[in-house]
N, C-alpha and C positions, 0 to 999 in steps of 0.2 A: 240588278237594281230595278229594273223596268219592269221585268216581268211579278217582282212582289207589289210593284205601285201598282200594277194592271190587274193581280190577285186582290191585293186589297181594295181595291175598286169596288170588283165585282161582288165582293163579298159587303159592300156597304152597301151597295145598292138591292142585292140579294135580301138583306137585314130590312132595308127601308118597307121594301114591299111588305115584311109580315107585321108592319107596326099596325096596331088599331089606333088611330088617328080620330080626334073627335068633330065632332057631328058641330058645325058652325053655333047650334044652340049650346049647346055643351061650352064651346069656347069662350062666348059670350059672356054664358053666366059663370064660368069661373073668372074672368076677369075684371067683369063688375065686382066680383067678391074680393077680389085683391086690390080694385081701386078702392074698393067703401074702407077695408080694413087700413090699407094706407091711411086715408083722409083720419080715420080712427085713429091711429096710430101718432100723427102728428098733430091733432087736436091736443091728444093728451098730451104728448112731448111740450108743445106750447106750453098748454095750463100749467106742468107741472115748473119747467122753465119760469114761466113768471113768479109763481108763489116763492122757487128759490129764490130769488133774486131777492123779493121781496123782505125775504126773510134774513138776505145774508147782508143787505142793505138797511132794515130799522129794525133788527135784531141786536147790535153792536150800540146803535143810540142810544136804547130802550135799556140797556145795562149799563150804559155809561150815566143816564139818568139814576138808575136806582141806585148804584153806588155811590151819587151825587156829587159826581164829578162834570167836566164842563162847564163850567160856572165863568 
């Protein structure tokens, strides 16, 4: 059991070394692009969230009016 934890060690660490790892610039700007798309992302969630709401809240009136009921 020790000797495949100690195999598979060396073989991850073996692995780590040929990874191409990015360049701080590189990391940066991908992760600005994943905050903007977030911030994107829940902007719309929001808007769209309201307009539901909005819709499933004086959508029901707006037909309880036209059938002219609620009186």
């Amino acid at each position: 059991m020790i000797a495949k934890t100690k195999k598979y060690v060396s073989e991850v660490v073996a692995e780590m070394k040929r990874v191409t790892w990015p360049t701080r610039r590189e990391l940066v700007s991908a992760t600005a692009v994943v905050v903007v798309m977030v911030v994107i992302s829940a902007a719309f969630i929001g808007v769209a969230d309201v307009v539901f709401q909005k819709v499933i809240v004086i959508a029901p009136a707006k037909l309880i009016e036209l059938l002219g009921g609620g009186a």
